[in-house]
Every structure is written in structure tokens, then in C-alpha cells.
C-alpha positions as a Python dict, from the first residue, in 0.01 Angstrom:
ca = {
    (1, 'X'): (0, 0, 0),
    (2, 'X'): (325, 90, -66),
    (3, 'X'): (621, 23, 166),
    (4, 'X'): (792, 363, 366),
    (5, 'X'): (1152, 328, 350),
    (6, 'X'): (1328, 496, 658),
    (7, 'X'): (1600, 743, 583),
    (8, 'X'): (1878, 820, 827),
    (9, 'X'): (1886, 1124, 895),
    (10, 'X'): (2184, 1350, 919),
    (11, 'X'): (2079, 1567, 1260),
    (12, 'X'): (2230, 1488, 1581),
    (13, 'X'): (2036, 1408, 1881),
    (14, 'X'): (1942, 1724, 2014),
    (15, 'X'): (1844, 1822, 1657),
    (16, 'X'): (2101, 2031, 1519),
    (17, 'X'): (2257, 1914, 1176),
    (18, 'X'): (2590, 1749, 1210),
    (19, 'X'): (2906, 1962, 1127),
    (20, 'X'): (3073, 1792, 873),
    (21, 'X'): (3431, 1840, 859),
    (22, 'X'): (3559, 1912, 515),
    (23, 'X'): (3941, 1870, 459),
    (24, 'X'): (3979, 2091, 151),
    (25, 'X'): (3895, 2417, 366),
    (26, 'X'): (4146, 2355, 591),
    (27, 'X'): (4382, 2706, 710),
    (28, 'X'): (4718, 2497, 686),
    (29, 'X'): (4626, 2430, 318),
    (30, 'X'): (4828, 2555, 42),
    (31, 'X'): (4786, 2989, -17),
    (32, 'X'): (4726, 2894, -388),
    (33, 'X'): (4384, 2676, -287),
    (34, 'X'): (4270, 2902, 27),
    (35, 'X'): (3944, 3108, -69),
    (36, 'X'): (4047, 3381, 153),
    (37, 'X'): (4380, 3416, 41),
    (38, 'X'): (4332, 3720, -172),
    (39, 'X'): (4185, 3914, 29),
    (40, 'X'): (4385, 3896, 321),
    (41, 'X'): (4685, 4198, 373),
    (42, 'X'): (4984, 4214, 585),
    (43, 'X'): (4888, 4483, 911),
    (44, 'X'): (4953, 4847, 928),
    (45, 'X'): (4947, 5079, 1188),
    (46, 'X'): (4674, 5320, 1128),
    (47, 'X'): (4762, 5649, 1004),
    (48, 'X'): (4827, 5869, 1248),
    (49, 'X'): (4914, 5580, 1507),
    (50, 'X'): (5276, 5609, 1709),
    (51, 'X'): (5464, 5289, 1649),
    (52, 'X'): (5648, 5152, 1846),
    (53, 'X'): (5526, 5211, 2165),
    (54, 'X'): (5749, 5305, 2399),
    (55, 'X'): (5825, 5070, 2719),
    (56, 'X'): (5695, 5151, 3072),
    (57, 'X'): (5967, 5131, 3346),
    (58, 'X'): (5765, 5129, 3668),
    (59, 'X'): (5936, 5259, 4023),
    (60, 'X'): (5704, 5026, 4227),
    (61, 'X'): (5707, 4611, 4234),
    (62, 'X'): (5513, 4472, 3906),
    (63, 'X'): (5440, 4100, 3924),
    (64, 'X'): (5462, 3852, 3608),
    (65, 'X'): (5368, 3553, 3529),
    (66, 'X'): (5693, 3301, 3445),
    (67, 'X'): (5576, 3212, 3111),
    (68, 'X'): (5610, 3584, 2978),
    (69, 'X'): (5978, 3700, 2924),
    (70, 'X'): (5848, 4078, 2903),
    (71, 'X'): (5596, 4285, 3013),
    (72, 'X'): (5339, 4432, 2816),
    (73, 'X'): (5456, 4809, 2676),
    (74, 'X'): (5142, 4966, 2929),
    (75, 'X'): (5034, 4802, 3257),
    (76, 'X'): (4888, 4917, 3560),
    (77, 'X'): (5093, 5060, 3832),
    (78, 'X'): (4812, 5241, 4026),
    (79, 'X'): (4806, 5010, 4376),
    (80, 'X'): (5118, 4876, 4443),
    (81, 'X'): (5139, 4554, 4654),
    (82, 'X'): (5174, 4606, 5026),
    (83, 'X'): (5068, 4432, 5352),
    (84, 'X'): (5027, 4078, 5387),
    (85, 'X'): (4813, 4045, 5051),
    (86, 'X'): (5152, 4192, 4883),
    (87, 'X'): (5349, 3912, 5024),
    (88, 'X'): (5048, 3658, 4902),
    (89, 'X'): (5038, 3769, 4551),
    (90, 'X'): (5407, 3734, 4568),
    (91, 'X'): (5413, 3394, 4671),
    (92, 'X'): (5111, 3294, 4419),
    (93, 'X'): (5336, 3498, 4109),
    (94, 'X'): (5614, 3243, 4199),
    (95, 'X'): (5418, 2926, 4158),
    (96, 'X'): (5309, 2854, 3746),
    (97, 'X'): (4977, 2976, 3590),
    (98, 'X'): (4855, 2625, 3545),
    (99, 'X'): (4902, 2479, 3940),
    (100, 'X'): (4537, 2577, 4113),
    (101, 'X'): (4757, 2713, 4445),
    (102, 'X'): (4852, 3004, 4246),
    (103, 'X'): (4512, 3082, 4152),
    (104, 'X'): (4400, 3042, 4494),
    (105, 'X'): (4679, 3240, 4657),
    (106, 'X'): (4553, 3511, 4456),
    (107, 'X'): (4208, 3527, 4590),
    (108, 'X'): (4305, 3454, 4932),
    (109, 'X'): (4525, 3744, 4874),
    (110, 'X'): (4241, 3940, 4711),
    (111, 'X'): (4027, 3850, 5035),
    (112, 'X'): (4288, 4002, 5248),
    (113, 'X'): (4340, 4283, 5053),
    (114, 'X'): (3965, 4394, 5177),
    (115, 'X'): (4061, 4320, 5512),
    (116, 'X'): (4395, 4570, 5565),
    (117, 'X'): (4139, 4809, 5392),
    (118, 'X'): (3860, 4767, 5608),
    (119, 'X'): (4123, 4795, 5906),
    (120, 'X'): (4311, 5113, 5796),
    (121, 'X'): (3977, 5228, 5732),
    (122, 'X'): (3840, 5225, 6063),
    (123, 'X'): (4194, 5318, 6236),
    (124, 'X'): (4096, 5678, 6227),
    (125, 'X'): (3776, 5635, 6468),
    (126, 'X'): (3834, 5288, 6613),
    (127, 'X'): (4127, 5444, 6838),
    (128, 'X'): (3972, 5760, 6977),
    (129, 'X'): (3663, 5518, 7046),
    (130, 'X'): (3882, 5252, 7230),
    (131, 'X'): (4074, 5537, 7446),
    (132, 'X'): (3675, 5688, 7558),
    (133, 'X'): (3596, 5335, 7639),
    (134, 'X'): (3907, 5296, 7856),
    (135, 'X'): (3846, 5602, 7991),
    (136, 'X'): (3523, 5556, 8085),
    (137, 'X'): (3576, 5210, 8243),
    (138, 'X'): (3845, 5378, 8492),
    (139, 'X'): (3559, 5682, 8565),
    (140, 'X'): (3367, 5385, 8645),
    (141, 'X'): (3600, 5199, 8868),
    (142, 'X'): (3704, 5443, 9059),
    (143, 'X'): (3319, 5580, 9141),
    (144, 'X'): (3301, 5185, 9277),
    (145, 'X'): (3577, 5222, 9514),
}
């Protein structure tokens, strides 16, 4: 009988084939030896496309993170900060992007956010509701007396 020789094989151990990493397809090569080279083109605005964009200038307080010099030509302006979630996103917007406080300033400040809504929210009917109550406990009161 003749003898089975074992072959390695080249599949990983979930069963996928290995990558291979070849160095002559590398992007940092040389233009000259890059298969894509040809075909690639410098950018250009559409046709029809306004360039440049003109810059935003906003009338209300934008935060940024430190690590960007500008802002972005469009960004949102639509809810300003205000309350005590303003003041957290402020303090979170002074701390870097990388420390986790300043990620969870912002959802703290997020949370908060829903509860100044749910509170100016139910102002208009929580106030003429309180003053019956009152009212009623005095009615009350003074039947007792």
C-alpha cells in the first residue's frame, strides 16, 4: 500500500485561506510600478457644483472638538445649548476626544437634555394642577374646622 504524505495546508483555523501579504502591491510603492496608477485622476468639482463653499458664521454657541482648528463650511445650528445639559456639553467639549469623561459628559448631558424637556413640557399643566390641588386642600381644611 502506498504511504499518504500529509500536506500542510495553507487555511487558517477557522477555515478561511490565509491572506498573504505581498510587498510588491504595496500603495507607498513607486507611481511607475503601481497597477492603478493610470487610471487614477486628480478631483474635480462636478459641473455645475459651487466651489468654494462659502463659510457659516453662526449667532448662537457652536462647540468643537480641540483637535479641529476650523469648523466644517455647514453645521447644525438648529438647538442651541441651554440649561444645565448646555453647561455639560460645555464642560465635556473642553476635555480631549480620546479621555472617556468627555464621552460620558456628553451622554450624561444628553440624559439631561430629556429631562429639562420633559419638565418644560409638563410646566404648562403641572402648575394649574398644583394650584387646584392647593386649593382644594384649603376647601378641605377649612370644612374640618
Amino acid at each position: 500500500m502506498p504511504q499518504k504524505t500529509t500536506r500542510k495546508s495553507s487555511r487558517a483555523k477557522n477555515g478561511h485561506a490565509k491572506a498573504r501579504a505581498n510587498p510588491t502591491l504595496a500603495v507607498d510603492q513607486d507611481p511607475a510600478n503601481r497597477p492603478g496608477v493610470p487610471m487614477e485622476t486628480a478631483p474635480k468639482p462636478l459641473a455645475g457644483a459651487r466651489a468654494p463653499i462659502a463659510l457659516q458664521h453662526a449667532e448662537v454657541p457652536v462647540f468643537k472638538h480641540a483637535g479641529r482648528k476650523e469648523m466644517p463650511p455647514v453645521f447644525g445650528t438648529a438647538q442651541p445649548p441651554k440649561g444645565l445639559s448646555g453647561l455639560l456639553r460645555k464642560a465635556a467639549y473642553a476635555k480631549p476626544d480620546h479621555k472617556p469623561g468627555h464621552w460620558m459628559l456628553l451622554l450624561l448631558a444628553d440624559r439631561v437634555d430629556v429631562w429639562e424637556h420633559r419638565l418644560r413640557k409638563s410646566v404648562p399643566w403641572a402648575a394649574p394642577s398644583a394650584a387646584v390641588l392647593v386649593a382644594g386642600g384649603l376647601m378641605w381644611r377649612g370644612r374640618r374646622a
